[in-house]
C-alpha positions in Angstrom: 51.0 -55.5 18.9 53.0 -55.6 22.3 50.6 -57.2 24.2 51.2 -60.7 23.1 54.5 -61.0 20.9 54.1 -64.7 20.5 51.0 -64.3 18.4 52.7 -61.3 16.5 53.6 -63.7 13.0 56.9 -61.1 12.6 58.4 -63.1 14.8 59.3 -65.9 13.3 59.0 -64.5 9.7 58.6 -61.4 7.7 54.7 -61.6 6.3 55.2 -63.2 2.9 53.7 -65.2 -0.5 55.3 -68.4 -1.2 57.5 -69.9 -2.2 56.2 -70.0 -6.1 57.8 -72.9 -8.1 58.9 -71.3 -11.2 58.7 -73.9 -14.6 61.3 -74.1 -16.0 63.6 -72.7 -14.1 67.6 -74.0 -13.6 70.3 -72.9 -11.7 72.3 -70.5 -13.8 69.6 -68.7 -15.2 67.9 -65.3 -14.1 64.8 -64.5 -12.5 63.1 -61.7 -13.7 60.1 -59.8 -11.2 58.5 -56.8 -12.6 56.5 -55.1 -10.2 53.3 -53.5 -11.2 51.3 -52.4 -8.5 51.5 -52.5 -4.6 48.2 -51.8 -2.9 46.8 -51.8 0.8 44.3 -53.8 1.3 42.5 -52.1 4.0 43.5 -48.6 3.9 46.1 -48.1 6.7 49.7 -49.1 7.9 51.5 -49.5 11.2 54.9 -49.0 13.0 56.5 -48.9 15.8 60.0 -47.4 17.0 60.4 -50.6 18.5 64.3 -51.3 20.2 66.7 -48.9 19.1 69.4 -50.9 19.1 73.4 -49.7 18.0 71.6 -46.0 18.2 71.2 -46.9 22.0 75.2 -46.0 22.7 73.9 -42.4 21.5 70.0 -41.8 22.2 69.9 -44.5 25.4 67.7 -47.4 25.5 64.2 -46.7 26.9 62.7 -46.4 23.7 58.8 -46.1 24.1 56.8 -49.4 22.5 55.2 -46.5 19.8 53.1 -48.2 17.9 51.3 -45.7 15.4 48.5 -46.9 13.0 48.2 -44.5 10.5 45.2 -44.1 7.4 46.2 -44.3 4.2 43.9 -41.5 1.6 44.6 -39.3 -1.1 48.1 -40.7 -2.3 49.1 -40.0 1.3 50.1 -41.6 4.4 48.6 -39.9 7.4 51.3 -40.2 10.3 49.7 -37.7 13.0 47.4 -34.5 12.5 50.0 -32.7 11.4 52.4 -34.7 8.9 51.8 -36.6 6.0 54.5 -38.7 4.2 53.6 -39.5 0.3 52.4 -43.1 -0.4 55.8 -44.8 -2.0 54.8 -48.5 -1.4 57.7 -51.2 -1.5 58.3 -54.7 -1.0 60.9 -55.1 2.0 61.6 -58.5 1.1 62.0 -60.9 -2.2 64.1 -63.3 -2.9 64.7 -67.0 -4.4 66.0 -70.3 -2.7 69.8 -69.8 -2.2 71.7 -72.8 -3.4 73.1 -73.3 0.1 70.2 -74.5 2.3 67.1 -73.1 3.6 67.7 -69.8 6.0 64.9 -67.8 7.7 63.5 -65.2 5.8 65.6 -62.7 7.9 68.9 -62.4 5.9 69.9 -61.1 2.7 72.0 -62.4 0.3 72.8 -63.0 -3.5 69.7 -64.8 -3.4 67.7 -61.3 -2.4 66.2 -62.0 0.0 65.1 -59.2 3.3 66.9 -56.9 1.2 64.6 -53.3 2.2 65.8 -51.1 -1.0 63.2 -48.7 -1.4 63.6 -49.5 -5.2 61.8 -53.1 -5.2 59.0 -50.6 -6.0 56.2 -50.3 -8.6 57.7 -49.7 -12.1 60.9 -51.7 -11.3 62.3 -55.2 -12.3 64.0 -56.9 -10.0 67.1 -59.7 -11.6 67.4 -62.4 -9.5 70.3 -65.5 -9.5 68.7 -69.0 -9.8 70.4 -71.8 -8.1 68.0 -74.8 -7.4 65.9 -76.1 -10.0 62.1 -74.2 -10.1 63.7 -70.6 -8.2 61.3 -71.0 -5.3 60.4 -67.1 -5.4 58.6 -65.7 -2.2 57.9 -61.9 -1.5 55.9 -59.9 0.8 56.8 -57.2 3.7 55.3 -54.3 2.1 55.6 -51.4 3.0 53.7 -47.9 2.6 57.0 -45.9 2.7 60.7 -46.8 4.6 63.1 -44.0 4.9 67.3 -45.3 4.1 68.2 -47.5 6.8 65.2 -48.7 8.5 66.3 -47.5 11.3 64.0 -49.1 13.9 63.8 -52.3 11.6 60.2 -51.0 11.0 59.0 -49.4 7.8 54.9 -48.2 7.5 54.1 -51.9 7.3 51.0 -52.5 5.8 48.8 -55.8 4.2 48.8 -55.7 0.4 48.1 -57.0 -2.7 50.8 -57.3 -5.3 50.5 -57.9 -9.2 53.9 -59.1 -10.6 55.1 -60.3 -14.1 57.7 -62.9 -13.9 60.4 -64.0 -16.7 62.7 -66.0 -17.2 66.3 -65.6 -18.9 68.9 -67.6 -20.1 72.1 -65.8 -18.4 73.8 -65.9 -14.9 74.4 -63.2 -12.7 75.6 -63.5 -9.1 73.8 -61.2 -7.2 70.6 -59.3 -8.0 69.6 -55.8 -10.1 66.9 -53.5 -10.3 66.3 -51.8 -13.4 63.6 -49.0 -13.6 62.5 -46.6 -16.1 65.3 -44.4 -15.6 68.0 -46.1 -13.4 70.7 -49.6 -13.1 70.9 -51.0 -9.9 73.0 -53.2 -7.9 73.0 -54.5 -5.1 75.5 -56.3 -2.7 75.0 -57.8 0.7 77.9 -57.7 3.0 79.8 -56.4 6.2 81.4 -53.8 7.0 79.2 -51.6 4.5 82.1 -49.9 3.0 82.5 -53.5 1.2 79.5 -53.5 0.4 79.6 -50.0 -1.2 82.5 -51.1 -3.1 81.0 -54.7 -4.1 77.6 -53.4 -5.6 79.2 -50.7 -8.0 82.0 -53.2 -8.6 78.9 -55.2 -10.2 77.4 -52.3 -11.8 81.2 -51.7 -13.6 80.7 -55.0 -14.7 77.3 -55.1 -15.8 77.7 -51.9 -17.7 80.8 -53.4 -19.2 78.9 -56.6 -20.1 75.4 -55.2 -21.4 76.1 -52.1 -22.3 79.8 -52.5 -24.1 81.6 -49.6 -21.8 84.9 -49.7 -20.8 85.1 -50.7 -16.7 87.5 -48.2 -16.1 85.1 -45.4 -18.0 82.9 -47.1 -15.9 84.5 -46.5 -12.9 85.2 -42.8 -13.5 81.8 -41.9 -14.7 80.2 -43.6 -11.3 83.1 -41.9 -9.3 80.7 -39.0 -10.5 77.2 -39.6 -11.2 77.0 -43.1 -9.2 74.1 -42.9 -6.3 73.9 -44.9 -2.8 70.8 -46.7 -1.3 70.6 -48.4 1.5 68.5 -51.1 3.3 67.8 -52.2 6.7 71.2 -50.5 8.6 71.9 -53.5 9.8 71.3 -56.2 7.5 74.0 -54.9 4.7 72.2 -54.5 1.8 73.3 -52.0 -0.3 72.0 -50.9 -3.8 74.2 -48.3 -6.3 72.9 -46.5 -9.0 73.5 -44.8 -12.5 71.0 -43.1 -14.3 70.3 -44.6 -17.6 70.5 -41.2 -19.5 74.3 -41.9 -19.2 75.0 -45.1 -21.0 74.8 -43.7 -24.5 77.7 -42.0 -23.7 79.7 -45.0 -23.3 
């Protein structure tokens, strides 16, 4: 709503639950999220194109306000009269306490975090390193659909209800994973992306070496090959890799 940004709650904060105190929970141990579900709770989502920011150098900078408020019916999201974009809802932002102090809900990090990997999706679970005693978990920023890259920090926003599962495990990891029915992901949050590229499937090497007894420079030559790229919020550096579990047999 542009007519009075200081009411507008996304300005101080993504929209989010919590933070949940996990029992039991102790830094060194892992978080797990499964998510189950992701639904609207009134039936439509919103956008905007909002400031176009580093695109600007290329497209110029009077970028219309935009905002679109679009139905959501039939396992579809409707974005005009004409076009319809399937209902893939995701969670734009989850994360844990970072061990380090208490940031705004606006970076990413090992801690998760305002990651926007379209993966944090319904069937996935979500690995998350705990660092203070009890996790502090929070999530929210759902989403209808988000293309790669966010591009105008915007995806089909939208107020929902989430059902989750959360476990607990006694093992470390350093940054966070998704696994789904079908895939391993990591993720790594860091500038330029090209490190963060090479960070993320560095931990996927490594957890496919650890969990799944391969060799890390097998590793490394089968994701040379099958390995796939996913990308958050352009410019918050989150990146996510991927292997598709059909191929760990093989190892």
């Amino acid at each position: 709503d542009h007519r009075d940004l200081h009411s507008f709650p996304t300005r101080r904060s993504s929209d989010l639950n919590g933070p949940i105190y996990i029992e039991g929970a102790a830094p060194g141990d892992t978080l797990t999220v499964t998510i189950h579900d992701i639904r609207p709770t009134n039936g439509f989502c919103y956008t905007r194109t909002g400031d176009p920011r580093q695109l600007a150098e290329w497209l110029g900078a009077d970028c219309p306000h935009g905002t679109r408020i679009c139905p959501i019916r039939d396992g579809a999201i409707h974005w005009n009269d004409h076009v319809q974009i399937p209902y893939q809802p995701m969670l734009g932002c989850i994360g844990v306490a970072p061990d380090w102090g208490v940031p705004t809900t606006g970076p990413a990090g090992p801690h998760g975090g305002n990651m926007d990997i379209v993966e944090t999706a319904p069937g996935s679970t979500l690995w998350l390193p705990v660092t203070v005693p009890g996790a502090y978990l929070y999530l929210g920023d759902a989403h209808a659909a988000m293309g790669h890259g966010e591009l105008s920090a915007n995806g089909l926003e939208m107020p929902a209800e989430t059902d989750i599962t959360v476990g607990l495990l006694q093992r470390t990891i350093t940054s966070p994973r998704i696994e789904t029915p079908t895939e391993l992901i990591a993720i790594a949050t860091t500038s330029p992306t090209e490190r963060a590229i090479a960070q993320a499937y560095a931990h996927l090497i490594l957890w496919l070496e650890t969990d799944y007894h391969w060799d890390r420079w097998q590793a490394f030559d089968l994701l040379t090959h099958t390995g796939q790229i996913s990308t958050g919020y352009y410019l918050s550096g989150a990146v996510a890799v991927k292997v598709a579990k059909r191929y760990l047999e093989a190892g």
